[in-house]
C-alpha positions as CSV (number, residue, x, y, z in Angstrom):
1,X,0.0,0.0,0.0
2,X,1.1,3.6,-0.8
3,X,2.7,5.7,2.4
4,X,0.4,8.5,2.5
5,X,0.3,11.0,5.1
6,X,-2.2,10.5,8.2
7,X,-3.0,13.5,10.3
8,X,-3.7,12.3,13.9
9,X,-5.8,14.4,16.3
10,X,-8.6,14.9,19.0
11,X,-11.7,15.9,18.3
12,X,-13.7,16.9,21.4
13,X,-16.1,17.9,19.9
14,X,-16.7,14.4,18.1
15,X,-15.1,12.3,21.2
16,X,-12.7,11.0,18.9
17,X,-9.7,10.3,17.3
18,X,-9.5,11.7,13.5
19,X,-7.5,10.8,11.1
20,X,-7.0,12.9,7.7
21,X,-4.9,11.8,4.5
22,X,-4.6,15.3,2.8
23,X,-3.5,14.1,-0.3
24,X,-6.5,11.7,-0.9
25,X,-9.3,13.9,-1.0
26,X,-12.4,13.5,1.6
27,X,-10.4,10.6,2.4
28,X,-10.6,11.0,6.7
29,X,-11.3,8.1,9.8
30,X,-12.1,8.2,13.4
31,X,-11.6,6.0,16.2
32,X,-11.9,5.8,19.7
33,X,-8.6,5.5,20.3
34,X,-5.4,6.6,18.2
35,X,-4.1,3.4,17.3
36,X,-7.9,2.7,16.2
37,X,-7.7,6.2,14.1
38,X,-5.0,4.9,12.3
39,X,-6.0,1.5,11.5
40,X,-9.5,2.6,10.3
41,X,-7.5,5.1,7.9
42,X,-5.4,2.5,6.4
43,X,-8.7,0.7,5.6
44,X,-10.1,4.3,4.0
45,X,-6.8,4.3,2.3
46,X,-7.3,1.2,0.3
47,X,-10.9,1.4,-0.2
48,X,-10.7,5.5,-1.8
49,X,-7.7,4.3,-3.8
50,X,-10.1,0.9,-5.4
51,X,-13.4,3.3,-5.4
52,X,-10.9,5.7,-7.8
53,X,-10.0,2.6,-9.7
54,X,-13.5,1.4,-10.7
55,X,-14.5,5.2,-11.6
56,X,-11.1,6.3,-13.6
57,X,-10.2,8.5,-11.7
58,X,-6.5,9.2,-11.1
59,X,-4.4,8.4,-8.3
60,X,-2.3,10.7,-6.1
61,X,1.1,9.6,-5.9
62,X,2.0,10.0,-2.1
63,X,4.3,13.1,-2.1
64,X,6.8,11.7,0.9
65,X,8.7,13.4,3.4
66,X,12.3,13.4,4.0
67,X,13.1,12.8,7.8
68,X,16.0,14.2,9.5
69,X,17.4,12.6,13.0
């Protein structure tokens, strides 16, 4: 599966994690806990990407990050 970025936060407001992939859009999750978030969102991940498939649409390629220690 493609590394996307995940945004991770609180939402008080919906007592719940969310989880955001700004690069896929619409493409969010939620979760009662973080890990939760985050596993829902892969899910969401693979799912927007076969929904695009099946309608021809295209296919962000995940723009990546470089990491310095």
């Amino acid at each position: 599966m493609p590394h996307y970025e995940i945004i991770i936060y609180w939402s008080q407001e919906d007592k719940a994690f969310i989880a955001e992939v700004p690069e896929l859009s619409g493409c969010m999750a939620d979760g009662a806990t973080y890990q939760e978030a985050l596993a829902n969102a892969e899910v969401v991940i693979k799912e927007w990407i076969e929904t695009a498939r099946e309608l021809g649409r295209s296919i962000p390629h995940p723009k990546g990050r470089l990491v310095f220690a």
